[in-house]
N, C-alpha and C positions, 0 to 999 in steps of 0.2 A: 382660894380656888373657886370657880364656880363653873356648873355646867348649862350654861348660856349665855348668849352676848345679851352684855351690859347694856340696859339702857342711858342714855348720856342725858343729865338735866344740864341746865345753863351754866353751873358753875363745875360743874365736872367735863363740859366741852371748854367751855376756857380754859381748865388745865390742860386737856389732850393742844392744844393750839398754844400754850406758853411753853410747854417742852418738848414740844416737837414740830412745831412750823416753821421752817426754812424760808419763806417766803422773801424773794428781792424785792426792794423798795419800787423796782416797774413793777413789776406784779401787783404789788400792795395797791399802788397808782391807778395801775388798769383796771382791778375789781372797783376802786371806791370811784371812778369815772363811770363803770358800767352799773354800779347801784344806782345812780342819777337817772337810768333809762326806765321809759314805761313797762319794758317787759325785762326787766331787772334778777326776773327770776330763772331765765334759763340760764345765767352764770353759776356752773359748777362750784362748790366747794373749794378749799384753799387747799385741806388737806386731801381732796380726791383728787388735786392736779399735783401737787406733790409724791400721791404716790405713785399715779400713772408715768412720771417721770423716775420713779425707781423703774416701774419695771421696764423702760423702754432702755433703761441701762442694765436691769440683769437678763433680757432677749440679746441684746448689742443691737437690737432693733435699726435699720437702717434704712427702710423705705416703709411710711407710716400714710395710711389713711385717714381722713378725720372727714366723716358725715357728719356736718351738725358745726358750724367755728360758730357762730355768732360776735363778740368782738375781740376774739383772737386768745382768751385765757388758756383754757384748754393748750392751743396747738404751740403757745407759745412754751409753755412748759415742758411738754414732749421736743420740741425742736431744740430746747436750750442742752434735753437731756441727749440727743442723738450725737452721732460721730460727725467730725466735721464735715463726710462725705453724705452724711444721711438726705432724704430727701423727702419730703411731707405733701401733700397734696390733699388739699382743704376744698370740700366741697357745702357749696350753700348758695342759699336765693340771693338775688340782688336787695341791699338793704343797705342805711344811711351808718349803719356797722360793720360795713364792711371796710369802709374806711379809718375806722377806729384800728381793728385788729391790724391792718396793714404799717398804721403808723406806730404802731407801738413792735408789730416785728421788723423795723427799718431802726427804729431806735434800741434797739437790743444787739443788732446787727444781723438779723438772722432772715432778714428779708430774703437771702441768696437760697435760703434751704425750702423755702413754703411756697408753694405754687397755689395762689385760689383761684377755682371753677364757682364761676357762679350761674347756677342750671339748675332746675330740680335734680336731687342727685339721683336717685334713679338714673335719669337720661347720662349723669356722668359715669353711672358706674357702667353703667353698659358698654359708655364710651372708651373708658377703662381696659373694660373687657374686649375690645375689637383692635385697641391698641397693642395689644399679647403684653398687658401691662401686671404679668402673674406673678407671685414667686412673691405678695407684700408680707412685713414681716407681722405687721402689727394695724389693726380697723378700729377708731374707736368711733364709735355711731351714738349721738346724741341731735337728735332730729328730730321730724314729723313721728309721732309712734304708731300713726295708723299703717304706716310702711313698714314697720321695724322686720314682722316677718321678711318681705321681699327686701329690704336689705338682708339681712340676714345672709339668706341664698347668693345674692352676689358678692357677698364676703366672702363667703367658704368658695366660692371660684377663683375670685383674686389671692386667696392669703395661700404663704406655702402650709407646707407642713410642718407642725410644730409651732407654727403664727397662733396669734391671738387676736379675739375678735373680745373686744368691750361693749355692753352696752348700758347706756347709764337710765335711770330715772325707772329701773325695775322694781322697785319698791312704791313708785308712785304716789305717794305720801299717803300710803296705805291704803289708795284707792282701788286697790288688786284685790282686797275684801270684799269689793260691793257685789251683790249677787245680781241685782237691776240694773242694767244699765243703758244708757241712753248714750254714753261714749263711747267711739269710734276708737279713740287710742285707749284708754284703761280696756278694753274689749280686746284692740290690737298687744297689749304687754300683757295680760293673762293667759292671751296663748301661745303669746311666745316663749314666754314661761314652765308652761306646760309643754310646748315642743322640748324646748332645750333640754328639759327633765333627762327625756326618753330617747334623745337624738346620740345615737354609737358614732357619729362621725365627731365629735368632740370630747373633750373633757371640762368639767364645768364646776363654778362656784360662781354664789351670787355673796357677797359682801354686803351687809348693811351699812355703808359707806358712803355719804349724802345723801342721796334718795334710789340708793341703790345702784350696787355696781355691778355688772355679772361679767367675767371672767368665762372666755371659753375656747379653749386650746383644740387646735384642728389637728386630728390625731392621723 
């Protein structure tokens, strides 16, 4: 027993990843394609898209947000885990991955489920919002963090009750310690951090879970 999360060294996250990673050979596929890329590093974890793909099965989650696709890991995992009626809506900048994510949800077959907006998502979630596009079950926002607050806010308009809004990269590779700061986004996730703490319209857990997962249910 112990009373605190373990820290994982390289041969102890090997093991969490040989007895418990589920991962399909397109997945395997699409991560070792998007390790190829210059900005290689805003591909999520294997096991943090794994487990976001539980919980969109213990929600029954059926109409899904995603701020933030970059080459489609993430939304492909949530969409593989939805009902066959679910319906996902992928928001992000125009970029030379965006056609990556697309061919690999057309080869999954899941192309029928994910709608991408390519807009600064602000402008889409407003658009969203004007659309009476309310009632989503489930937000995950992995994007620009100097917005993360003002996403935020239009999460909890869009999501029902009882929905869940994710945000990932709140651990920051521990740059949420630094007291000086000269960044925009480690400035932007320290208070949103801080918000979340204190904020009674949710309920909240952050996960040491890649680089941080916070979990926060819209009560």
């Amino acid at each position: 027993m112990t009373n605190r999360t373990l820290n994982l060294d390289d041969d102890l996250y090997r093991y969490l990843l040989e007895v418990s990673l589920r991962e399909t050979p397109l997945l395997r596929r699409l991560r070792d394609e998007t390790a190829l890329l210059a900005n290689a590093q805003w591909q999520i974890a294997p096991e943090q898209g794994q487990f976001m793909a539980l919980l969109v099965k213990l929600t029954g989650a059926r109409r899904i947000v995603e701020v933030g696709t970059f080459t489609g890991y993430s939304a492909l995992c949530m969409a593989a885990a939805m009902p066959a009626d679910g319906r996902m809506i992928c928001c992000d900048i125009p970029g030379d991955y965006n056609a990556v994510a697309e061919r690999y949800w057309r080869e999954a077959g899941l192309a029928g489920r994910i709608e991408q907006r390519l807009a600064p998502a602000l402008e889409t979630l407003v658009a969203l919002e004007g659309e009476g596009q309310a009632g989503i079950d489930l937000i995950f926002i992995d994007a620009d963090k100097a917005n993360y607050p003002a996403y935020f806010e239009h999460a909890l308009r869009l999501l029902r009750q009882g929905g869940l809004i994710l945000f990932d990269n709140t651990l920051w590779s521990g740059r949420v310690l630094e007291a000086s700061l000269d960044s925009a986004d480690t400035r932007a996730i320290q208070a949103l951090n801080l918000a979340l703490k204190d904020d009674q319209r949710i309920d909240l857990s952050l996960l040491p879970l890649g680089d941080g997962l916070s979990l926060c249910r819209k009560r």
